[in-house]
C-alpha positions as CSV (number, residue, x, y, z in Angstrom):
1,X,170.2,93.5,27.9
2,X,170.3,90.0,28.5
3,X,173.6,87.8,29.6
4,X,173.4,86.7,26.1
5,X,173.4,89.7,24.4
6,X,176.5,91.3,26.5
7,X,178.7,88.9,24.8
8,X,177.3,88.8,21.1
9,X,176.0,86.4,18.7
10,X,177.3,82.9,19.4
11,X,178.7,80.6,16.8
12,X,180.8,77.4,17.1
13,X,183.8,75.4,16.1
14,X,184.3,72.2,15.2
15,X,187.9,70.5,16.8
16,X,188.8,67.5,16.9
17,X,188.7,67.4,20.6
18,X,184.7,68.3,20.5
19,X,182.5,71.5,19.9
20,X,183.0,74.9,21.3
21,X,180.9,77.1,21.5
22,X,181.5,81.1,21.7
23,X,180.2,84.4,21.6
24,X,181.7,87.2,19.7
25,X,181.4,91.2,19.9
26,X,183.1,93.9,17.9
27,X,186.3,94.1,15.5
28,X,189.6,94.9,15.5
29,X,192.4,93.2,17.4
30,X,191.0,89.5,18.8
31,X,190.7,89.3,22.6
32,X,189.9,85.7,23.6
33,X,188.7,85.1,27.4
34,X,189.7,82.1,29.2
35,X,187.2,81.5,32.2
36,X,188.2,79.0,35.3
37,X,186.2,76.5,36.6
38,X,182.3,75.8,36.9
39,X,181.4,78.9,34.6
40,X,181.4,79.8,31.6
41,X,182.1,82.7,28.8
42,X,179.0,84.6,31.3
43,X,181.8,85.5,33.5
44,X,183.2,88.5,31.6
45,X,179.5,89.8,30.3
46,X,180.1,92.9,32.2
47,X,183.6,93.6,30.6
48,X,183.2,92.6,27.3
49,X,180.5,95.3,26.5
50,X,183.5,97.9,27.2
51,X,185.8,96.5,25.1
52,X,183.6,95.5,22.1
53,X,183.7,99.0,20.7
54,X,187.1,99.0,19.7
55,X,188.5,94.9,19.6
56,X,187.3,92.0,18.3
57,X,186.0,90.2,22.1
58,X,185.6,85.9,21.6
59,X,184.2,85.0,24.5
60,X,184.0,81.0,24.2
61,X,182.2,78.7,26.8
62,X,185.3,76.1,27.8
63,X,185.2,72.7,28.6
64,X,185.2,73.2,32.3
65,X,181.4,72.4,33.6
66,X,179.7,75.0,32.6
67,X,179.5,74.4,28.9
68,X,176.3,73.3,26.8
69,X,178.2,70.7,24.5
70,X,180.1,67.6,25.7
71,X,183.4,66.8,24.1
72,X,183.8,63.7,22.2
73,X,184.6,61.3,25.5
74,X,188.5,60.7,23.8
75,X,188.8,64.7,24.5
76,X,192.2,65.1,26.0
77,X,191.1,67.4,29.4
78,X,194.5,67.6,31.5
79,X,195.3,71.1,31.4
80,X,198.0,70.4,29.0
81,X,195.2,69.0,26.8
82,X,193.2,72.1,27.3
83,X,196.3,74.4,26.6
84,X,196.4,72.9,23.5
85,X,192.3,72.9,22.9
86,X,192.6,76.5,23.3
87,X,195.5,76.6,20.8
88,X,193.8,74.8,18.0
89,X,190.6,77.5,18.7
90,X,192.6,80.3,18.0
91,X,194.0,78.0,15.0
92,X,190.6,77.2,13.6
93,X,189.7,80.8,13.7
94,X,192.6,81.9,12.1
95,X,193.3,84.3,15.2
96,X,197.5,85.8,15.2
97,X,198.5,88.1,18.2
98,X,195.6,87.6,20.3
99,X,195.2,88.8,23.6
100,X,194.6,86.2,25.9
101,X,192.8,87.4,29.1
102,X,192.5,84.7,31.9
103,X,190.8,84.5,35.3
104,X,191.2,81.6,38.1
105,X,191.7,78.2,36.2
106,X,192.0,80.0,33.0
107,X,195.0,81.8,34.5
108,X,197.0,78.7,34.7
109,X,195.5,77.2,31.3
110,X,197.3,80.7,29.8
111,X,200.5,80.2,31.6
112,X,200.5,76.9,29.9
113,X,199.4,77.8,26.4
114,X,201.4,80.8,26.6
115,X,204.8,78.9,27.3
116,X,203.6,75.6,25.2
117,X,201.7,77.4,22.3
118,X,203.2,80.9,21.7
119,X,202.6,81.1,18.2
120,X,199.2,83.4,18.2
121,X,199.8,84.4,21.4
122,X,200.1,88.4,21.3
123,X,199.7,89.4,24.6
124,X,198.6,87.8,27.8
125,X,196.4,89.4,30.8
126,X,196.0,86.9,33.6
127,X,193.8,88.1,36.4
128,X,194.1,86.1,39.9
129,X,194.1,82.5,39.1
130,X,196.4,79.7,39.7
131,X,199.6,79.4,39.7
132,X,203.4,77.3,40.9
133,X,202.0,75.3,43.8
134,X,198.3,76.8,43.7
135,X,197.0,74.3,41.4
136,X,194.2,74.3,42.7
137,X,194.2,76.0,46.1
138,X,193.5,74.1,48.8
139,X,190.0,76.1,49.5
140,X,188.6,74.0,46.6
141,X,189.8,70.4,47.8
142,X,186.4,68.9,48.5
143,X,185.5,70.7,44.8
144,X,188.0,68.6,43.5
145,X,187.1,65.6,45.2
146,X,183.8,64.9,43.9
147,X,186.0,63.8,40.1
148,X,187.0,61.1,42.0
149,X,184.1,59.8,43.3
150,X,181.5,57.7,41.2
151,X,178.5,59.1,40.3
152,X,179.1,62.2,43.1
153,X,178.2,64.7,40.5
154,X,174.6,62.8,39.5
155,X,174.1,62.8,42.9
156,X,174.9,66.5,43.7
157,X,172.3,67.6,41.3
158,X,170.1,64.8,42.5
159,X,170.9,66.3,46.4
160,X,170.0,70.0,45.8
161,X,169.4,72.7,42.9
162,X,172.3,72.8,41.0
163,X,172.2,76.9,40.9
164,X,172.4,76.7,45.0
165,X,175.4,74.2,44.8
166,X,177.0,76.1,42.2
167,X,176.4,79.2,44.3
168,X,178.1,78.0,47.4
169,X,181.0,77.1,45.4
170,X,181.5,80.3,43.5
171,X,180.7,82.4,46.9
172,X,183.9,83.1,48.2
173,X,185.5,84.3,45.0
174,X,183.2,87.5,44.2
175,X,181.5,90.0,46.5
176,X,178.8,90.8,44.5
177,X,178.0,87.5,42.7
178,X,173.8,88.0,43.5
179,X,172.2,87.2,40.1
180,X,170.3,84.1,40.2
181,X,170.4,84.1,36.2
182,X,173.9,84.0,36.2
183,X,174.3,80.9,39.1
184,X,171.3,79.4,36.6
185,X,173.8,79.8,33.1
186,X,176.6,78.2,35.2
187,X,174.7,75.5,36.8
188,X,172.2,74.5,34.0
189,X,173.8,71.8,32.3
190,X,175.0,69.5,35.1
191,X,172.0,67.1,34.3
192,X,173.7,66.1,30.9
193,X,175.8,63.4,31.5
194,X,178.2,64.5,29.2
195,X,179.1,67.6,30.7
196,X,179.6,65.5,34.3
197,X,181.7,63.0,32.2
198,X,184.0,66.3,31.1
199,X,183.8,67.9,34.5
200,X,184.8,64.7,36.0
201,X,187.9,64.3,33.9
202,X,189.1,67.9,34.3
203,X,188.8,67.7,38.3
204,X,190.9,64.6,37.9
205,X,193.5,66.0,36.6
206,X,194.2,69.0,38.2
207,X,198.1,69.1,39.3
208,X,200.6,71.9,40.4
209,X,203.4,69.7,38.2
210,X,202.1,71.5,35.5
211,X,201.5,75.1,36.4
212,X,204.8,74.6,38.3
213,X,206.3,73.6,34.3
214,X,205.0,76.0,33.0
215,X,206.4,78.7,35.8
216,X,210.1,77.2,34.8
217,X,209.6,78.6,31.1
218,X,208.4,81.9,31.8
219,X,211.2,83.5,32.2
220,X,211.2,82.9,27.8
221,X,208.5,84.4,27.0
222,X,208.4,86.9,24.4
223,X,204.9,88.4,24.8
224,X,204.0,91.7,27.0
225,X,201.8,90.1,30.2
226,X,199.5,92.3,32.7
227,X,198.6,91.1,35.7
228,X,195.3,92.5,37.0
229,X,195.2,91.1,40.3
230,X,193.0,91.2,43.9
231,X,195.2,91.9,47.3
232,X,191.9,91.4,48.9
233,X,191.5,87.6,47.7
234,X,192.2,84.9,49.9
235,X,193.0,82.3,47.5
236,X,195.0,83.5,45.1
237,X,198.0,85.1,46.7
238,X,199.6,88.6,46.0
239,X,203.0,87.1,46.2
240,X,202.5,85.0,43.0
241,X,201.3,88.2,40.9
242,X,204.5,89.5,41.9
243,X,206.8,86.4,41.0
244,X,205.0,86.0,37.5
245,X,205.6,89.9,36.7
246,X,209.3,89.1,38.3
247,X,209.8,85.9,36.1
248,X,209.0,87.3,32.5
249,X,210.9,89.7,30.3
250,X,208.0,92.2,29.9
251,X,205.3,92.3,32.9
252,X,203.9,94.7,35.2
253,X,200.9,94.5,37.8
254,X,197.5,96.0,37.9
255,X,195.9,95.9,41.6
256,X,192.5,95.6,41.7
257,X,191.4,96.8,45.0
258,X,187.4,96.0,46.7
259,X,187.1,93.0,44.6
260,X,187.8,89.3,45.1
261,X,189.2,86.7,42.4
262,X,186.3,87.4,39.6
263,X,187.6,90.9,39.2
264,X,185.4,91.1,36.1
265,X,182.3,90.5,38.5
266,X,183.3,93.0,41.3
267,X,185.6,95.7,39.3
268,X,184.4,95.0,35.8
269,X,184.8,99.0,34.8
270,X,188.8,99.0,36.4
271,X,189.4,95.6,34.7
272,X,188.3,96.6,31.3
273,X,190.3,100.0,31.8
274,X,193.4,97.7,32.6
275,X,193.0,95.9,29.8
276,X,192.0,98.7,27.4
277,X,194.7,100.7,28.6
278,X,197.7,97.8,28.0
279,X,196.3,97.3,24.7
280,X,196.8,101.1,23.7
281,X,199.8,100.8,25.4
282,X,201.2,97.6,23.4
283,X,199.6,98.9,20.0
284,X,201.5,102.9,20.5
285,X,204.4,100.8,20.9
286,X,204.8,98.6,18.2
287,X,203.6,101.4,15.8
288,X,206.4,103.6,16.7
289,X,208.8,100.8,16.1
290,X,207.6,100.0,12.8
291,X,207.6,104.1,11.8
C-alpha cells in the first residue's frame, strides 16, 4: 500500500483563503487531523488505516509547507488565521461534532480553534505539541528563522536536497522516521514559490501570545479532550499535558511511552487505540444520556 492509499481518495475545497486539499477514508463520525509543521496529512498514514473501519478519517494537507497548493497570497496564516481556516473546512464540509486530533503545531492550532471556533468541535485529541510559552520551542529557533530571512528558503533548496534538509529538521521528533518516501512527500514542494511564500508567512508569525490566549479560555470549554502524550520527548514537556488536562472541565491523559513527539510515527497502533477507545468512550456516554 502506498502513502496515498493509507489515507484514501483525495478531494479538495475551495475557501476563500485558498485550496485544501485532503484525503478521506471510511464513514461514520468525522475525525479531522491537524498535522504541525513541514508535513503534511502523510503524518498519520499509519493511524488512519485503524480508524477508517469504523469513522469517517479527513486527513487534509494544511497550509504549513508541506502542502501541494499555494493559498491565494491575501491568505490570513497567523495561527489565529489558520484556527479559523480549519474552522471554515469543517464549515465547507458540513462537518458537526468532529473530533479534532492534533500533533506538534497542530496541537496549538486546536487549542485555538477549539476555544475560538467551538461550534463543530465534538471532541478534541491533542498529542504533544505546543502549548502556553512553547510556541514554538526553542529547539526549532533557527527553523523559525529562515521566515525572516529573504530568499533563505530558495536558497535552502538551492543548498541541499530538500528531503535531507527536511530530514534533519524532522529528526529529533520521531525514532523511527526512516522512509525516504515519506521525507520526499514532505519536502517535495519547496521549489514552488508559492508554498515558500506560505511557509514564510506562517514561520513569521509564530507567537506564544496566542497559544498563551488560548490557555486563558480553556478552562470554558465544553468538549471531552485526550491527551495522548510522550514523557520521552524533549520538546514538548510532560508538565503542559498535565496543566491542559488540569485546565478544562473534561480531560484526562494518555502516556505514550518509546515514542517521541510524532506518536502516530513511533506508536501508531497505541495512538489509534487511544483514540478509538475515547471515541467509544464519548459515544456510550452520550447514548446513555439520551436513553
Amino acid at each position: 500500500m502506498s502513502i496515498s492509499d493509507a489515507l484514501g481518495r483525495q478531494h479538495e475545497v475551495k475557501l476563500r483563503q485558498g485550496t485544501i486539499r485532503y484525503r478521506e477514508q471510511g464513514e461514520g463520525e468525522p475525525i479531522v487531523f491537524v498535522h504541525g509543521l513541514l508535513v503534511n496529512g502523510d503524518l498519520w498514514r499509519k493511524v488512519v488505516p485503524m480508524l477508517s473501519d469504523r469513522y469517517r478519517c479527513i486527513t487534509p494537507d494544511w497550509p504549513l509547507g508541506s502542502h501541494e497548493v499555494p493559498l491565494s497570497p491575501d491568505a490570513d496564516l497567523t495561527p489565529p488565521g489558520l484556527a479559523k481556516l480549519i474552522a471554515d473546512f469543517l464549515e465547507a464540509l458540513d462537518l458537526r461534532d468532529a473530533t479534532i486530533v492534533s500533533n506538534d503545531t497542530g496541537t496549538a492550532l486546536t487549542q485555538i480553534l477549539a476555544t475560538k471556533h467551538p461550534e463543530r468541535v465534538g471532541r478534541v485529541v491533542l498529542t504533544s505539541g505546543d502549548a502556553f510559552d512553547n510556541f514554538p520551542p526553542k529547539m526549532f529557533k533557527g527553523v523559525i528563522g529562515l521566515g525572516y530571512v529573504p530568499g533563505s528558503l530558495w536558497l535552502l533548496d538551492k543548498a541541499a536536497r530538500p528531503n535531507k534538509a527536511r530530514r534533519l529538521s524532522l529528526a529529533p521528533l520521531a525514532k523511527t522516521l526512516h522512509d525516504p518516501a515519506i521525507f520526499e512527500s514532505y519536502a517535495g514542494q519547496v521549489k514552488n514559490a508559492g508554498i515558500r511564500r506560505d511557509l514564510g508567512k506562517v514561520l513569521r508569525a509564530l507567537r506564544s501570545r496566542y497559544t498563551k490566549e488560548a490557555a486563558e479560555k480553556l478552562g470554558k470549554l465544553e468538549v471531552p479532550v485526550l491527551l495522548v502524550w510522550a514523557p520521552e520527548d524533549p520538546f514538548f514537556p510532560d508538565d503542559h499535558a498535565k496543566r491542559i488536562a488540569e485546565l478544562v472541565p473534561d480531560g484526562r491523559i494518555v502516556w505514550i511511552e518509546d515514542s517521541k513527539a510524532f506518536v502516530s510515527e513511533d506508536q501508531p497502533d497505541r495512538t489509534a487505540q487511544a483514540i478509538a477507545d475515547f471515541m467509544a468512550e464519548r459515544t456510550q456516554k452520550a447514548a446513555g444520556r439520551t436513553a
